[in-house]
C-alpha positions, -999 to 999 in steps of 0.1 A, spaced: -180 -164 -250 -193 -154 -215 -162 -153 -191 -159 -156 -151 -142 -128 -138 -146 -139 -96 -110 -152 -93 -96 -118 -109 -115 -89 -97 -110 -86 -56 -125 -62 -33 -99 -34 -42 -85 -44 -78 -78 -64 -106 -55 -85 -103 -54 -124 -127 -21 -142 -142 -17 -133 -179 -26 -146 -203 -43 -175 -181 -68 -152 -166 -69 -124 -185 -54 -107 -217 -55 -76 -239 -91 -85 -250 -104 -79 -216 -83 -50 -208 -100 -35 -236 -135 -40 -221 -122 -27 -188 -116 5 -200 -142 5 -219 -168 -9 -185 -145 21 -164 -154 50 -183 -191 44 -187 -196 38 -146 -174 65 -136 -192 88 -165 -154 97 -176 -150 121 -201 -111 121 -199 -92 94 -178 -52 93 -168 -30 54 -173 -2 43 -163 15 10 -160 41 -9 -141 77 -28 -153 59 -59 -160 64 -75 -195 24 -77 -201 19 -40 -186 25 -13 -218 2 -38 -238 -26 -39 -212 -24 -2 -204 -29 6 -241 -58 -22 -250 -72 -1 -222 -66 30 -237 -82 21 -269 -118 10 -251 -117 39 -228 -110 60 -258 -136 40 -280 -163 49 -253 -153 87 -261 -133 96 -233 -100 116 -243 -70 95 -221 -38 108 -210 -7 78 -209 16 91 -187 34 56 -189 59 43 -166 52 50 -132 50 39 -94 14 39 -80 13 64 -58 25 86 -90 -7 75 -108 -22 93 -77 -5 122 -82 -20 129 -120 -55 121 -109 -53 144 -81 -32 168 -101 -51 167 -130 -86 157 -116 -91 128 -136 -98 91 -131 -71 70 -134 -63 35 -141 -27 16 -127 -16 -15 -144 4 -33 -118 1 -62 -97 26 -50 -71 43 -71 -55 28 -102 -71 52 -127 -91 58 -118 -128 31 -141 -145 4 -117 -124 -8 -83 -138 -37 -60 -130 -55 -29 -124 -60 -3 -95 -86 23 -105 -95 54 -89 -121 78 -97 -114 117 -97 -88 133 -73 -77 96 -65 -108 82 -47 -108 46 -45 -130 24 -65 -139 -14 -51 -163 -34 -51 -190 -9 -37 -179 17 -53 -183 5 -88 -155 -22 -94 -190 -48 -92 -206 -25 -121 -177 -25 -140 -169 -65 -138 -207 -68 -145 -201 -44 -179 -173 -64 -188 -193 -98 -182 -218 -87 -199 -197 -78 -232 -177 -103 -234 -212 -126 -239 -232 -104 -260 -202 -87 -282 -186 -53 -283 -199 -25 -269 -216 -1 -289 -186 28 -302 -191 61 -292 -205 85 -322 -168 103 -315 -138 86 -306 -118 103 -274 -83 111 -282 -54 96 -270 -18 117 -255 8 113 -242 22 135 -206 55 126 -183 47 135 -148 79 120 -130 93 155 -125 61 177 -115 58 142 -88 90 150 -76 81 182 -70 48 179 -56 57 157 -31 93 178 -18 67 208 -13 50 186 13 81 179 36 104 204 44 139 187 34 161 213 27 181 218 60 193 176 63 227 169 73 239 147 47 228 114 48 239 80 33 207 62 21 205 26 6 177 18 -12 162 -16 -28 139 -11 -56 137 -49 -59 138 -41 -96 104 -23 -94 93 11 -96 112 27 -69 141 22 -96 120 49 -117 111 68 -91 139 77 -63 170 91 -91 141 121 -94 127 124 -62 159 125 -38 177 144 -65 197 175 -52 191 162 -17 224 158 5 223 120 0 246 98 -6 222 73 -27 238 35 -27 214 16 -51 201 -15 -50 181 -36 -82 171 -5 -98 170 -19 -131 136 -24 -142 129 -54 -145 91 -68 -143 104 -108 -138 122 -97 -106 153 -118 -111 172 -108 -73 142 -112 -48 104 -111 -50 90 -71 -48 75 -77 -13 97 -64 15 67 -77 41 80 -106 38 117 -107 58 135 -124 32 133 -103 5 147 -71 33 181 -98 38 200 -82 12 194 -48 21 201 -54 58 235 -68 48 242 -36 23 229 -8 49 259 -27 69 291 -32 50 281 4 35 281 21 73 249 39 60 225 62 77 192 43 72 179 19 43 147 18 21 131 -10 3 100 -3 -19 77 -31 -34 68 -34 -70 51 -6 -77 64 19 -46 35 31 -35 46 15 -2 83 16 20 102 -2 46 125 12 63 162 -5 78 178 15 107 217 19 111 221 -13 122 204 -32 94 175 -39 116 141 -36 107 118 -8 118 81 -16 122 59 0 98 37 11 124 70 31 143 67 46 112 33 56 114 36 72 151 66 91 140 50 103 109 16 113 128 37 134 154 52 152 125 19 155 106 -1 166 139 30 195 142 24 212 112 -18 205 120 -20 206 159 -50 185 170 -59 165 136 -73 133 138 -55 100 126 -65 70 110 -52 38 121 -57 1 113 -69 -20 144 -34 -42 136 -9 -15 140 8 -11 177 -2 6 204 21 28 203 2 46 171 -30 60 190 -6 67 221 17 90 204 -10 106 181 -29 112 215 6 129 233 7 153 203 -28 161 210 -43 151 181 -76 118 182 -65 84 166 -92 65 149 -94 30 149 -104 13 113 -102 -18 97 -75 -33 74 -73 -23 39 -71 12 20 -108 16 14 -117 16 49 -84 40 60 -93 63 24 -126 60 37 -123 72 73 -102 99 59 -126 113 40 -154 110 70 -130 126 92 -115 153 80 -79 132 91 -45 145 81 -30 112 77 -32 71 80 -9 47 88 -12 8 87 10 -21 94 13 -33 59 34 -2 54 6 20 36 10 55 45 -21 77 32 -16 118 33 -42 146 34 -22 166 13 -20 135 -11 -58 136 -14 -62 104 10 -39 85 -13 -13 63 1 22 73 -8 57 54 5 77 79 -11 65 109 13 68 87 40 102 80 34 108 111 25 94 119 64 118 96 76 147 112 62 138 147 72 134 134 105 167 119 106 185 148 92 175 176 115 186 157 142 226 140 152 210 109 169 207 79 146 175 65 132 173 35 161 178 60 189 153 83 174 123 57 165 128 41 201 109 61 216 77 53 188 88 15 189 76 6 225 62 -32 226 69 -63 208 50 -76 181 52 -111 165 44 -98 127 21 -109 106 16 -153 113 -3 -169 85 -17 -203 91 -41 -225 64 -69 -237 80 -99 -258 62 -122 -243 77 -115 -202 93 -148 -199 110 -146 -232 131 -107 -224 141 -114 -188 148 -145 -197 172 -122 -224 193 -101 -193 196 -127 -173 213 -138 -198 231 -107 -208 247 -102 -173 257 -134 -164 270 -145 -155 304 -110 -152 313 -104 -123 337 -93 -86 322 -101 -102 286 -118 -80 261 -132 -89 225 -140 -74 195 -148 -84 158 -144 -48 141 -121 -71 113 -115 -108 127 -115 -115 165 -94 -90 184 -87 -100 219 -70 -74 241 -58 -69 279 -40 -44 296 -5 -64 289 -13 -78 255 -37 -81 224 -42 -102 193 -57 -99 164 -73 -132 141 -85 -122 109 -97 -146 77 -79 -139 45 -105 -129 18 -88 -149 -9 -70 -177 7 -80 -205 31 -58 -184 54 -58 -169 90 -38 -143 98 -24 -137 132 -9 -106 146 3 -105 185 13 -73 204 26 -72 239 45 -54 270 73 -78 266 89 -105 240 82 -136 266 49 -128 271 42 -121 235 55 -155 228 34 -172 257 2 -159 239 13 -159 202 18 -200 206 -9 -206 223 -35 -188 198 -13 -205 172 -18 -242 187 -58 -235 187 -53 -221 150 -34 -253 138 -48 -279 161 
């Protein structure tokens, strides 16, 4: 039976509700469809805490196998340590995860040799059209040898890997909360901050792919409460919250407030352009000002891109860039072969905080310099028709710039926003920057009155 696979493969992923959407069955003719366009010979797989995931991640085996190719399980894992064993091991490699999704939801991040991103132009619309294809006309034809299939741990040589890359050993000692929100991170952290001078207060690190304390997505304010409140009553240093499958982190200061992803990104670009004076950095057209301004006192060229990790892996890769930054929280590393990593980023934060007596707030205020109203999300029936009474209700005023590199971005020298139509959802997505909170407010209702008029 022919099946639809538009609602589950997206511009960057897989990613369906199991077994509604997809099951074993498909998984099966993914990795089958994956090997044959990426002309694998061997592949790495690893999955997520999900209940559905080791089941997925092995039905894939077994048609990437069947095609021939010899795959490597290295099992449990956070994304960004699937990363790691394609880069290390310069294979292709397949995540099961569905990140910070709710439970029901599973699916698969691919990447293609030494972690370069696959989507939809890059051969995520062969392989749906492989799979589509199969699933009409039967099973595809067996390789005349069948690959092997073994088993490697990599959480150690991970660790490792990414301690060489910041330089942690002279920290004062540090008291660190972190939320795994019962995802990855719980995996992950024990290994990576071990023999660091940290005092490590855990929070949720049970795996646990239903995600009984709070969903895996610490964008969302709500699920960062608890961790505020713990960071607090615990007198700690800093706290950390990863999503599902920590390949990105947020960071709490000392006084359980949140710190902006992208104060994050301008501290993490200083350090970066200190160990490579004058590199260029990517930054999504979202993030604050602050970014390009910092990356541009520490001599080095910030380049503006569009959301998402294709275009920032992309513009990487185009320019030679030493590191990317973007609001969501994504941090992508040079020396982590473009891929996106939270753990190295936190693991920046904490090296930055520990060779230094000031505490995190004091130190980040000087890469935390406007206001910013987050990310707004409004639906709309119709984005085009909202978006356009936007721009026309703010055009032809004086000192007012436009752009559409991604959306409608609408700048002057005392504020900017930023309008941009969800690919998935009847959604717009507002983000508002400016010199002052009253001012952002002025301009973040107004755009939002046009939005939901």
């Amino acid at each position: 039976m022919a099946v639809d696979l538009s609602q589950i493969v997206k511009a960057y992923d897989v990613r369906g509700v199991v077994p509604d959407q997809w099951d074993e069955s498909l998984a099966e003719l993914f990795g089958a469809a994956f090997v044959r366009v990426v002309g694998a010979d061997a592949i790495v797989v690893g999955h997520d805490m999900r209940p559905s995931s080791p089941g997925l991640s092995a039905a894939f085996a077994r048609g990437a196998a069947g095609q021939g190719a010899d795959v490597t399980l290295i099992g449990l894992c956070s994304t960004d340590q699937l990363y790691y064993a394609s880069g290390r091991l310069n294979l292709p490699g397949a995540m099961f995860t569905a990140s910070h999704n709710p439970a029901q939801y599973n699916g698969i991040k691919l990447c293609r040799a030494g972690a370069a991103p696959v989507g939809q132009d890059t051969g995520l619309a062969d392989i749906r059209a492989l799979v589509e294809s199969w699933s009409e006309s039967g099973a595809p034809e067996p390789a005349a040898t069948t690959g092997t299939v073994d088993e490697r741990d990599t959480l150690a040589d991970y660790a490792a890997h990414l301690k060489s890359l910041v330089d942690v050993s002279g920290i004062r000692p540090l008291k660190v909360v972190v939320d795994a929100g019962n995802g990855m991170g719980g995996h992950t952290v024990p290994t990576v901050f071990a023999g660091l001078p940290l005092t490590l207060v855990p929070m949720y690190f049970e795996l646990d792919g239903t995600f009984p304390n709070h969903e895996a997505n610490p964008l969302d304010p709500a699920n960062i409460v608890d961790l505020q409140e713990r960071v607090r009553a615990e007198g700690a240093d800093l706290g950390i919250a990863f999503d599902g499958d920590a390949d990105r982190c947020f960071v709490v200061d000392e006084r359980g407030e949140g710190v902006s992803p992208s104060a994050v990104t301008a501290l993490v670009a200083a350090r970066e352009l200190a160990k490579h004076p004058g590199g260029t950095v990517i930054h999504n057209l979202i993030t604050s000002w602050s970014v390009p301004e910092v990356v541009r006192e520490n001599g080095g060229t910030p380049v503006r891109t569009r959301v998402g990790h294709s275009f920032i892996k992309q513009e990487m890769a185009r320019t030679g860039a030493i590191f990317g930054g973007e609001h969501s929280a994504h941090y992508y590393f040079a020396d982590f072969w473009n891929a996106d990593t939270g753990m190295l980023a936190a693991l920046h934060v904490l090296a930055a905080l520990g060779t230094q007596e000031a505490p995190l707030s004091r130190l980040l205020a000087e890469y935390d310099r406007y206001t910013g109203s987050g990310e707004i999300n409004s639906t709309v029936t119709d984005q085009t028709a909202r978006t356009e009474a936007v721009r026309e209700a703010f055009a032809g005023r004086q000192g007012v710039t436009t752009d559409e590199l991604d959306g409608l971005t609408v700048s002057t020298a005392d504020w900017w926003f930023n309008l941009r139509p969800s690919n998935t959802e009847p959604l717009l997505r507002l983000n508002v920057e400016a010199r002052d909170e009253p001012t952002m407010a002025k301009v973040r209702d107004e755009v939002l009155a046009l939005v939901r008029a």
